[in-house]
N, C-alpha and C positions, 0 to 999 in steps of 0.2 A: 323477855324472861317469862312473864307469864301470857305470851301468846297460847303457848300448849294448853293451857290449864283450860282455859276459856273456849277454846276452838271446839266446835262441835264435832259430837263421836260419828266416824264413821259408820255407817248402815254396814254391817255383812249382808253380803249379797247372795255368795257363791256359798256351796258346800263340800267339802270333796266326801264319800259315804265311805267310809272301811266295813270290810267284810266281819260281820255280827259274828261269825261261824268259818269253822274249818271247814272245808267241804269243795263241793264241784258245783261252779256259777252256771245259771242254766239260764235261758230266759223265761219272764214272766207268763206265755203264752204258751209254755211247757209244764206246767204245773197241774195236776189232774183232776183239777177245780176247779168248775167255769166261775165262779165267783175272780179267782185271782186270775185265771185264764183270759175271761174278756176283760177287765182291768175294772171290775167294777168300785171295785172301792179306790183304783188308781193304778200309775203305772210302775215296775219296778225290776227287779231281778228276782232268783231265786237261788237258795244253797240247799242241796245234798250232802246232809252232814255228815263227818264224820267221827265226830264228837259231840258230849252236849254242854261243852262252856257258849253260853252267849255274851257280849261283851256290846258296851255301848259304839253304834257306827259313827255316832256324832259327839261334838259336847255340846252339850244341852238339859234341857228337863223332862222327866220321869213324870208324861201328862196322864198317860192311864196303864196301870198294871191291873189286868182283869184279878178278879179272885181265882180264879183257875189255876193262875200263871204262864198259861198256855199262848199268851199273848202280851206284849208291853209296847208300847205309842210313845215317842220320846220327840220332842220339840227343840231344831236347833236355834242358833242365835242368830238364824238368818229367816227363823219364823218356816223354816220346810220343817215339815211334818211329817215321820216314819212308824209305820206299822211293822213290828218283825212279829209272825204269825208264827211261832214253832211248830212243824207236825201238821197234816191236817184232820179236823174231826179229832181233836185234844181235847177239844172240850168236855167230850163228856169223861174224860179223866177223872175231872173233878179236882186238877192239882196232885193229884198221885204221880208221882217221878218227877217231881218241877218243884225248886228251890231256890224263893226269889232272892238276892242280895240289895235290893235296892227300895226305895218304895216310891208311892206318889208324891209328887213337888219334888224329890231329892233333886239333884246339878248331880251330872254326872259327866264326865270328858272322854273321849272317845276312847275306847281300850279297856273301857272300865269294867268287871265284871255284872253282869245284870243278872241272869237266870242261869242256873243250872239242870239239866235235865237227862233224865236215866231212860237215854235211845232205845235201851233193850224193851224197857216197857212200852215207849211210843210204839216201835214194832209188831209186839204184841197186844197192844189195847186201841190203835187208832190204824186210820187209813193210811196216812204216811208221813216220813220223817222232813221230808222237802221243808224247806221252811222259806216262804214268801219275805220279800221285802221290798214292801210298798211305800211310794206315795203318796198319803191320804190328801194332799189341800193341791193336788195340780193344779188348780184356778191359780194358785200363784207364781207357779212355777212358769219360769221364760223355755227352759231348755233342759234336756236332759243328755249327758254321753255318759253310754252304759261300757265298761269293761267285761267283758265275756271270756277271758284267759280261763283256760280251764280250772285252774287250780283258785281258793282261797286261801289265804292265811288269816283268821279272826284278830283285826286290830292294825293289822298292815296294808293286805290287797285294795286299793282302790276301786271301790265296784261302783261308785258315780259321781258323775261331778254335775252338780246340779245349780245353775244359777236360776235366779229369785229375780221375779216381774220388778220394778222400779216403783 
């Protein structure tokens, strides 16, 4: 009866990533930024949005939301850690057309609404709308399969499955 209680909580290990954005999956080493290009901050996918709802890939925590907003790092329960970069060269935006729904420490579950953002301005005020999605801690990661289906739907498509070193 109270074996369950008592049994130690399983580790999450794995992660499956849903797609942050609507848009067309590209790979990471298509991105026109050697920074995301050679994988410098880590390795990942990329969407060509087609809108600007961004939704959480994981459940997890909201570990940095720049002030910009042009950027949010979310930590899942299997301790992988994702960078979604909207746009690049947003920054110097300065958060003009970026409206965040969530903030730092919140819990957030995959699907969740995180940022929203006005494509028209990224367009016109930045270099491009591509938006990277990295992983920042590979040191921990064992393995990565990447889905490359052309198509995303934000909240559904499976764009990784990622298990976690032991």
């Amino acid at each position: 009866m109270f074996k369950n209680l008592f049994q130690k909580k399983q580790k999450v290990t794995e992660e499956r990533v849903l797609a942050p954005i609507n848009g067309k999956i590209v790979e990471i080493d298509q991105v026109p930024d050697p920074t995301f290009a050679q994988k410098m901050l880590g390795d990942g996918l990329a969407i060509i949005p087609v809108d600007g709802s961004i939704t959480a890939p994981i459940d997890g925590e909201i570990v940095q939301l720049f002030p910009t907003k042009h950027a949010i790092g979310i930590r899942g329960n299997s301790g992988l850690e994702l960078l979604i970069h909207i746009g690049l060269e947003t920054v110097s935006m300065n958060g003009e057309g970026f409206t965040a729904h969530v903030q730092q420490g919140q819990k957030v579950k995959a699907g969740d609404l995180l940022i929203d953002v006005d494509l028209d301005q990224v367009k016109e005020k930045a270099a491009d709308t591509i938006t990277p999605i990295v992983i920042t801690n590979m040191d921990a990661v064992e393995s990565i399969e990447k889905q490359t289906a052309a198509k995303a739907s934000s909240g559904e498509t499976e764009i990784m499955f990622i298990k976690m070193k032991k």
